[in-house]
C-alpha positions as a Python dict, from the first residue, in 0.01 Angstrom:
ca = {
    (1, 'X'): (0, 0, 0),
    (2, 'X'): (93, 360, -46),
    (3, 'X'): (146, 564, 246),
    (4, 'X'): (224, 941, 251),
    (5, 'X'): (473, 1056, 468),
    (6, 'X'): (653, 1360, 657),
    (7, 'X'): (1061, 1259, 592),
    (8, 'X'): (1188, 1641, 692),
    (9, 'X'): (1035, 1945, 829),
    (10, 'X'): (1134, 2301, 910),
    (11, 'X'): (1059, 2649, 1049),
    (12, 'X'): (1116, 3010, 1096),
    (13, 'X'): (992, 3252, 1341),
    (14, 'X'): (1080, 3592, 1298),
    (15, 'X'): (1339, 3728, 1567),
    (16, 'X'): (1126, 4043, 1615),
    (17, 'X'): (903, 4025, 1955),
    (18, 'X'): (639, 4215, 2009),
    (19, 'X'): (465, 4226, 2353),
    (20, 'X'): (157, 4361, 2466),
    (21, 'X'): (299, 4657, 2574),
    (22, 'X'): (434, 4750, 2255),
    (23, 'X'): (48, 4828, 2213),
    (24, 'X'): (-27, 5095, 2489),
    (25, 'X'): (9, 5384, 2259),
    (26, 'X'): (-239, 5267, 2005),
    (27, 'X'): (-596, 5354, 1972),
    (28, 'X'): (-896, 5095, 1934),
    (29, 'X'): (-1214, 5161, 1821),
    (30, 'X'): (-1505, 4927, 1822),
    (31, 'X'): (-1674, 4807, 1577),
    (32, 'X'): (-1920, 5071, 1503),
    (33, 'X'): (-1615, 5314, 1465),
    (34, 'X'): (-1638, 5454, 1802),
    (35, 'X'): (-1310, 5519, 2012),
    (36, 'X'): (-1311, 5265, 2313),
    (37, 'X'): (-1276, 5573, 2622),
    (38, 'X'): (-1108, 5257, 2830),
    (39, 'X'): (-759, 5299, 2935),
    (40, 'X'): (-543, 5068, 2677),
    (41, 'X'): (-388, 4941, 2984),
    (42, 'X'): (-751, 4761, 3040),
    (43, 'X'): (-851, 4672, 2715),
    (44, 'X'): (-504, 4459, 2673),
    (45, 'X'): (-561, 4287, 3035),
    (46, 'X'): (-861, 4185, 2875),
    (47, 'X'): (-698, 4047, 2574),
    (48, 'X'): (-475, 3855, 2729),
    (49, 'X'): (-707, 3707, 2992),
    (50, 'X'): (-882, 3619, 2670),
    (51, 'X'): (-664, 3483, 2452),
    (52, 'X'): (-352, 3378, 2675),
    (53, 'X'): (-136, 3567, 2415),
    (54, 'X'): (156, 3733, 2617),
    (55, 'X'): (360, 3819, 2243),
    (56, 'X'): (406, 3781, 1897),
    (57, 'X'): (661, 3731, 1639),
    (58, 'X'): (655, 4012, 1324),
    (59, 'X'): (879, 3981, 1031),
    (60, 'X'): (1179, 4233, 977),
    (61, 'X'): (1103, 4512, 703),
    (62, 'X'): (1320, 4339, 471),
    (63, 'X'): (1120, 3989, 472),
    (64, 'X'): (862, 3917, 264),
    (65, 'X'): (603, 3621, 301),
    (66, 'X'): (795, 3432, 47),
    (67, 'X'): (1155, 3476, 260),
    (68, 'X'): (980, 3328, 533),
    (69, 'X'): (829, 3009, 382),
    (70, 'X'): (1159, 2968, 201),
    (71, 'X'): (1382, 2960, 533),
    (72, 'X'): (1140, 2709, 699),
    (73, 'X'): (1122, 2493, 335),
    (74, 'X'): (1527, 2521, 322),
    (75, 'X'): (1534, 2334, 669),
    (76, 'X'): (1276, 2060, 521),
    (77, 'X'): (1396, 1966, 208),
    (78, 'X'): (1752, 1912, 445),
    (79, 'X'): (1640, 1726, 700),
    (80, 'X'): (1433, 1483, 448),
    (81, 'X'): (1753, 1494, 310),
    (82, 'X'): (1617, 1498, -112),
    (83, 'X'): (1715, 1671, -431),
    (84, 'X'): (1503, 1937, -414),
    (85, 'X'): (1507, 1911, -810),
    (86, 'X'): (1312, 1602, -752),
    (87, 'X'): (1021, 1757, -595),
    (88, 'X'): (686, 1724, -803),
    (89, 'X'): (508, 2006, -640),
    (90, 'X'): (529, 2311, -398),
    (91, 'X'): (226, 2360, -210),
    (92, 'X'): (260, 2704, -8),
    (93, 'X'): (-69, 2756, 187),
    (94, 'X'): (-117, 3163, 279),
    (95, 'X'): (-362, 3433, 284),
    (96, 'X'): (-205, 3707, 96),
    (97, 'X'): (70, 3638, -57),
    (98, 'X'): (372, 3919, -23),
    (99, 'X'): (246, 4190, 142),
    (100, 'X'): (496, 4546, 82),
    (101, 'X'): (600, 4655, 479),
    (102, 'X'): (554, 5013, 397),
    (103, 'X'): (222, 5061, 146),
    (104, 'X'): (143, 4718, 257),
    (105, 'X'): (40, 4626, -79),
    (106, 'X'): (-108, 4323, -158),
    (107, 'X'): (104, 4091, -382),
    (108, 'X'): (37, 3748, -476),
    (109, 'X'): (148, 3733, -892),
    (110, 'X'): (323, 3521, -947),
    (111, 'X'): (200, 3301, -671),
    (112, 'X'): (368, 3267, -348),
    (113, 'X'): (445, 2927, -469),
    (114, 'X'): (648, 3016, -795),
    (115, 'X'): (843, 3252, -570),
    (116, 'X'): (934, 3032, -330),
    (117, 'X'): (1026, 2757, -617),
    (118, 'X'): (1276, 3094, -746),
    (119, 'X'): (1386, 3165, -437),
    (120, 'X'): (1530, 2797, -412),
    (121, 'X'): (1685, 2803, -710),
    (122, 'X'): (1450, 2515, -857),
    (123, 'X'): (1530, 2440, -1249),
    (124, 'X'): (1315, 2126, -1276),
    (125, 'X'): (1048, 2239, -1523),
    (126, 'X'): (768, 1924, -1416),
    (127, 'X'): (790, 2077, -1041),
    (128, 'X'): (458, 2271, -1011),
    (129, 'X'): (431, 2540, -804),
    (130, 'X'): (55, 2597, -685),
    (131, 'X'): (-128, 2876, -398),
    (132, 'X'): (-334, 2685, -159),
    (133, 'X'): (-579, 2963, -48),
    (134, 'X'): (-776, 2832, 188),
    (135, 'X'): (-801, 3047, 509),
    (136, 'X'): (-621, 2926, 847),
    (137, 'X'): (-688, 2588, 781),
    (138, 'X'): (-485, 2611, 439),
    (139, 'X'): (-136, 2416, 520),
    (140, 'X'): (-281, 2094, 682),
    (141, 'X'): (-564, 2122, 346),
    (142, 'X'): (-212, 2135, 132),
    (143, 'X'): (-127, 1810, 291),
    (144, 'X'): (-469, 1624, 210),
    (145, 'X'): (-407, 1723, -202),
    (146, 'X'): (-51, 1662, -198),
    (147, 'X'): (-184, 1286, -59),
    (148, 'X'): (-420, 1265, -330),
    (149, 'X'): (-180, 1343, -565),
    (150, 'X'): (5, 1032, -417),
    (151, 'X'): (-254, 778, -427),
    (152, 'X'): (-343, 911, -810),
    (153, 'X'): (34, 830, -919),
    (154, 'X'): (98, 1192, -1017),
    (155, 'X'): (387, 1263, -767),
    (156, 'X'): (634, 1098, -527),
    (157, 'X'): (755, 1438, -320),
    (158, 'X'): (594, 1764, -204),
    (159, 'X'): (743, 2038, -10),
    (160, 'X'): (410, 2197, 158),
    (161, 'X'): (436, 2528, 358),
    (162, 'X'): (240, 2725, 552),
    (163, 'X'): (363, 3093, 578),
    (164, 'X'): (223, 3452, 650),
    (165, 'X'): (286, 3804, 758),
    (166, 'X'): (-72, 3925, 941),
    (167, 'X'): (111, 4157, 1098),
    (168, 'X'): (136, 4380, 810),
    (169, 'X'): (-258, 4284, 681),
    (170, 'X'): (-426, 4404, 1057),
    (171, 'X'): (-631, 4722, 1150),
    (172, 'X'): (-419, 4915, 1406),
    (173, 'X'): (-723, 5046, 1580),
    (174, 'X'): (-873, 4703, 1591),
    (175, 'X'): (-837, 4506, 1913),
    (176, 'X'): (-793, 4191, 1734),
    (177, 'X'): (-469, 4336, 1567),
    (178, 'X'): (-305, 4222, 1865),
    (179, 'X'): (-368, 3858, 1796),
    (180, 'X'): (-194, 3833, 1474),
    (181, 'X'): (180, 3728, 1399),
    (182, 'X'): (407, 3569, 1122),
    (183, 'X'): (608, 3291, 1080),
    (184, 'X'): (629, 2970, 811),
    (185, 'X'): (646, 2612, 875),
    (186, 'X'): (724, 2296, 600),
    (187, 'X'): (754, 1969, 547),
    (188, 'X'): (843, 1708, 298),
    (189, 'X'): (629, 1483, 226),
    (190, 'X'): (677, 1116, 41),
    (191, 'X'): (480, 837, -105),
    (192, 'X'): (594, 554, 45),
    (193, 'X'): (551, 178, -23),
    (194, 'X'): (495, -85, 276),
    (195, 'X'): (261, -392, 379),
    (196, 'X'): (124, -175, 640),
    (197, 'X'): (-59, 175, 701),
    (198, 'X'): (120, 495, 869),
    (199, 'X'): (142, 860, 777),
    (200, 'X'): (-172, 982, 667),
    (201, 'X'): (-441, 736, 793),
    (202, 'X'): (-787, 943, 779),
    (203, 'X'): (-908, 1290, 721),
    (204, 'X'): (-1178, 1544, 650),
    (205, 'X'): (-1246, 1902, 518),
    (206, 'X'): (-1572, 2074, 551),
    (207, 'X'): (-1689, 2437, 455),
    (208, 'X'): (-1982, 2645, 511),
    (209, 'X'): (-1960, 2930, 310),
    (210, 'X'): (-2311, 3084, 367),
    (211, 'X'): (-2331, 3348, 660),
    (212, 'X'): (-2041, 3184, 805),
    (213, 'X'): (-1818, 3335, 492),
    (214, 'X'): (-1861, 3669, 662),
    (215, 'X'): (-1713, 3568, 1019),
    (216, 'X'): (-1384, 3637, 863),
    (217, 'X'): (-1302, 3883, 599),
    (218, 'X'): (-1157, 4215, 475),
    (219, 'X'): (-1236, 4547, 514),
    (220, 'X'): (-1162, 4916, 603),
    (221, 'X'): (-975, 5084, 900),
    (222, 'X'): (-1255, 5066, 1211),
    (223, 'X'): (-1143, 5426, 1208),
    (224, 'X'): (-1281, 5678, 967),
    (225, 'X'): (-1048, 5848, 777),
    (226, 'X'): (-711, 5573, 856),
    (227, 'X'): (-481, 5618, 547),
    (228, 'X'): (-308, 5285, 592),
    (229, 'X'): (-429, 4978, 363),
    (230, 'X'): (-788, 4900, 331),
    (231, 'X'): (-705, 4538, 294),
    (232, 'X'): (-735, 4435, 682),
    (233, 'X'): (-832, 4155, 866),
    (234, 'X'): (-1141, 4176, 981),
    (235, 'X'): (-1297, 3917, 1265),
    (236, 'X'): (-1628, 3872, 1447),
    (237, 'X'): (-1444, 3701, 1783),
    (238, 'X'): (-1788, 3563, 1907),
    (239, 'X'): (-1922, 3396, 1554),
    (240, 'X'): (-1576, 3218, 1487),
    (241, 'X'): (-1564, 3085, 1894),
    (242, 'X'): (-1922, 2936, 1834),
    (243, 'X'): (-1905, 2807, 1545),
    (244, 'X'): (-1576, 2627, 1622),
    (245, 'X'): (-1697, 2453, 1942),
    (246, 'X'): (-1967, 2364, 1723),
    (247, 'X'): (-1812, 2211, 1417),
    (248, 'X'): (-1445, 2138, 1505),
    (249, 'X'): (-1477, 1863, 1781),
    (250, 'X'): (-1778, 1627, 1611),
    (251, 'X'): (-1524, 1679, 1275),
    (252, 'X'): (-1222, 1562, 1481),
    (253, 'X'): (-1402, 1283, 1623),
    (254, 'X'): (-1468, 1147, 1299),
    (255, 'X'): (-1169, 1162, 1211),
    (256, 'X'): (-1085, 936, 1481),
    (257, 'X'): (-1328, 690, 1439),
    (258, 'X'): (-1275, 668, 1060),
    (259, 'X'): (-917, 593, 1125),
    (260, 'X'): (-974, 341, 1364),
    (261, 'X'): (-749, 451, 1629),
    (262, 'X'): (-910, 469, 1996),
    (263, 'X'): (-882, 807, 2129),
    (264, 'X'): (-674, 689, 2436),
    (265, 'X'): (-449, 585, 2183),
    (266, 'X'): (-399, 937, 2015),
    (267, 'X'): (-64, 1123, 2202),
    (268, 'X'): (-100, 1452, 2046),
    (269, 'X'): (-366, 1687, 1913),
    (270, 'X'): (-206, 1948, 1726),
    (271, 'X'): (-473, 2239, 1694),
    (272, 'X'): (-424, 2584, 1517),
    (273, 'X'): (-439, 2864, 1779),
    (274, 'X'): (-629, 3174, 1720),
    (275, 'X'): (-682, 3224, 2099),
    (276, 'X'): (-615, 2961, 2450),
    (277, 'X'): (-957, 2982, 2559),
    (278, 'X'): (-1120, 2882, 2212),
    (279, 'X'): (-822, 2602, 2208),
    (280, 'X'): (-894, 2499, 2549),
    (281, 'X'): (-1260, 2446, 2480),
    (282, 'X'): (-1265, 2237, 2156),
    (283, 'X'): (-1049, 2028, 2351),
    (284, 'X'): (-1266, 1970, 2599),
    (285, 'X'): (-1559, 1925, 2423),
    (286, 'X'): (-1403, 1673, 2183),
    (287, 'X'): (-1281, 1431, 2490),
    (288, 'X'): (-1639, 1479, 2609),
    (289, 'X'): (-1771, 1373, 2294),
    (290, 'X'): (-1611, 1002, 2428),
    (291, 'X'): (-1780, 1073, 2760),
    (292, 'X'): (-1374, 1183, 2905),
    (293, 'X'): (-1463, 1440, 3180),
    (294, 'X'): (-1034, 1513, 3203),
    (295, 'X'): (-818, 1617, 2909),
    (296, 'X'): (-524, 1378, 2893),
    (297, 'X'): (-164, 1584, 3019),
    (298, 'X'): (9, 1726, 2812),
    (299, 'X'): (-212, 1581, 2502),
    (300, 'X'): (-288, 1964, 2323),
    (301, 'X'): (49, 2173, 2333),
    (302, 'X'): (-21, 2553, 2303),
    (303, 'X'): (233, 2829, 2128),
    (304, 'X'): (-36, 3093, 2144),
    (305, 'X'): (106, 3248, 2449),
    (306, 'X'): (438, 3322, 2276),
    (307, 'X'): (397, 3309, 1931),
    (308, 'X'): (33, 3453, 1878),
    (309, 'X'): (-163, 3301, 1579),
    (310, 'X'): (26, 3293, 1259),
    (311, 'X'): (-236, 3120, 1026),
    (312, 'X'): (-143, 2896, 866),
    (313, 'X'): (246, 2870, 1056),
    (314, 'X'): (92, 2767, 1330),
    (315, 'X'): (-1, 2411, 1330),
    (316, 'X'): (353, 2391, 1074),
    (317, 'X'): (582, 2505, 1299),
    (318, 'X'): (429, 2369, 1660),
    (319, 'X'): (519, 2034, 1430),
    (320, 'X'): (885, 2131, 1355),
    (321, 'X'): (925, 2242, 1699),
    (322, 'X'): (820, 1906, 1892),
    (323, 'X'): (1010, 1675, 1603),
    (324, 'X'): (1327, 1859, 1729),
    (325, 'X'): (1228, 1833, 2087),
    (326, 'X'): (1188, 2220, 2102),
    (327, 'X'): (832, 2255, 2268),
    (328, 'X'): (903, 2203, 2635),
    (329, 'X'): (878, 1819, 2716),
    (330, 'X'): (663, 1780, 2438),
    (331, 'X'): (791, 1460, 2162),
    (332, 'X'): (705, 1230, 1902),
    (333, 'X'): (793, 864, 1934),
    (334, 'X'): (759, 584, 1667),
    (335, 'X'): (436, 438, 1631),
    (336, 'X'): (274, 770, 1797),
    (337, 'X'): (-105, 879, 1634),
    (338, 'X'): (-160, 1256, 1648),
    (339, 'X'): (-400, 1453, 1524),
    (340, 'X'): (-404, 1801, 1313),
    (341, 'X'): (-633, 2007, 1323),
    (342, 'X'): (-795, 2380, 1191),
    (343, 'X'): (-1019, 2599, 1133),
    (344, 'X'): (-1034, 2932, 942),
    (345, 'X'): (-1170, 3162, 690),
    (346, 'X'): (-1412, 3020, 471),
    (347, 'X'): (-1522, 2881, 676),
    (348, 'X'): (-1318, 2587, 663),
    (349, 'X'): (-1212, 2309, 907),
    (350, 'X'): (-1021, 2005, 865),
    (351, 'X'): (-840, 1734, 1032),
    (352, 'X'): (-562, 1463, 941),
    (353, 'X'): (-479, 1217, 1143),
    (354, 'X'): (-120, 1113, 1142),
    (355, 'X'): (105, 788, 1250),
    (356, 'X'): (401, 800, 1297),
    (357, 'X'): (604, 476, 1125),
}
């Protein structure tokens, strides 16, 4: 049978940290466009209680979305230790492709993809470069086609990335602004041969794309007259944290049972991180699903705190960092079933579930 497999993977998180009191000089408005008269001091209490995030990690001036997803694919395509002339595709999963620092103009032709294959130095003509656009949820959806493209014979190797700069694509006078960060994370995956399953055992994608589409969009400044772009993030907190408790655990689950695996048997759940709380409930609620009252120790590591969310970086590079025994105490051992998980713009969710060989 064929199995598709993660043989290297790699990171990069900016060196640039920014706390949340690098924000007490801004000013936030709500969202009908009136100042908030709080003290900042107050409103980013709040936030954190919130959200857990402490920092953030922003890309230096002279980055670009494509610099970062090439560091963490450089790192990958090492450690998996191929010809990166024999890769068949380049999957790089982001929201807006290069975004200018200054008149943080939008930039995404050529794709982020064919950049990144430049930026490498890739001559190999067959090796197609594609954009997976796909909101939050976008590198661990990269994964799913890139194991499709397996199964139909089409391809061997794919480097898939997940990189972005929100930091340069938020309203400063938004409150949310302060959840957003960049980074990249990549692997290498391979189609491998064997007389048994591991890698990619089960999975699932689902989108609503009816009201839910406007949970998470763009828009204007929430303050009139803001000269800055009017490309920014915009998020309604409260319609994202329900429907994610809603949809994310039953999808999870059934990724679970599809695979086969009993959920005491599952050592990590690797979940993208807009915000702890949110994180910390779809846990919960998914191990209650199974009628489990206590989350297992240490079985949902969290980067929020320090890194913030990065899109689709995050579930990436929380990867990268527990392969290399990075993430506190946090490891992978052979034979080890984790899960991966998201859910984003679109609105999309999925889930993989992964063992390890």
């Amino acid at each position: 049978m064929l199995n598709t497999v993660i043989t290297g993977s790699g990171h990069f998180l900016p060196k640039r940290i920014v706390k949340n009191t690098d924000f007490l000089h801004y000013e936030f408005y709500d969202e009908q466009g009136v100042f908030i008269e709080k003290p900042v001091s107050e409103i980013i209490q709040k936030f954190q209680e919130i959200t857990e995030i402490e920092e953030r990690r922003y890309a230096e001036d002279s980055d670009f979305t494509s610099d970062l997803a090439v560091y963490a694919a450089q790192q990958a395509i090492e450690e998996a230790g191929v010809d990166k002339e024999d890769l068949d595709y380049i999957i790089v999963a982001n929201n807006y492709g290069d975004i200018d620092p200054t008149h943080r103009q939008v930039d995404n032709m050529p794709s982020l993809a064919t950049r990144v294959k430049h930026k490498l130095g890739i001559k190999n003509n067959h090796c197609r470069p594609y954009d997976m656009l796909f909101g939050c949820p976008g590198w661990i959806e990269g994964l799913i086609l890139a194991h499709h493209l397996f199964l139909s014979g089409t391809a061997t190797k794919a480097l898939v990335i997940g990189a972005d700069t929100l930091s340069r694509a938020v309203d400063p006078h938004d409150r949310t602004a302060m959840i957003f960060a960049d980074g990249a994370g990549a692997v290498v995956l391979e189609s491998k041969k064997a007389n048994r399953k591991f890698g990619i055992i089960s999975y699932d994608t689902l989108s609503d794309s009816m009201d839910e589409m406007t949970y998470l969009t763009n828009d204007i400044s929430l303050k009139e007259g803001y000269e800055g772009s009017k490309i920014n993030i915009k998020m309604r907190g409260r319609k994202v944290y329900e429907y994610a408790l809603r949809k994310v655990p039953a999808l999870i689950k059934r990724v679970i049972d599809n695979s086969g695996v009993d959920v005491n048997s599952i050592q990590k759940i690797l979940l993208h991180q807009a915000n702890a709380k949110m994180d910390h409930a779809m846990i919960e609620r998914l191990f209650r699903l199974y009628n489990i009252t206590e989350v297992p120790h240490g079985v949902a590591p969290m980067t929020v705190q320090k890194f913030g969310n990065s899109s689709v970086a995050t579930v990436p590079t929380m990867y990268d960092l527990i392969a290399k025994k990075q993430l506190e105490n946090h490891e992978f051992h052979p034979g080890d079933n984790i899960v991966l998980g998201s859910v984003g713009a679109g609105m999309n969710i999925n889930a993989i579930l992964y063992k390890f060989e």
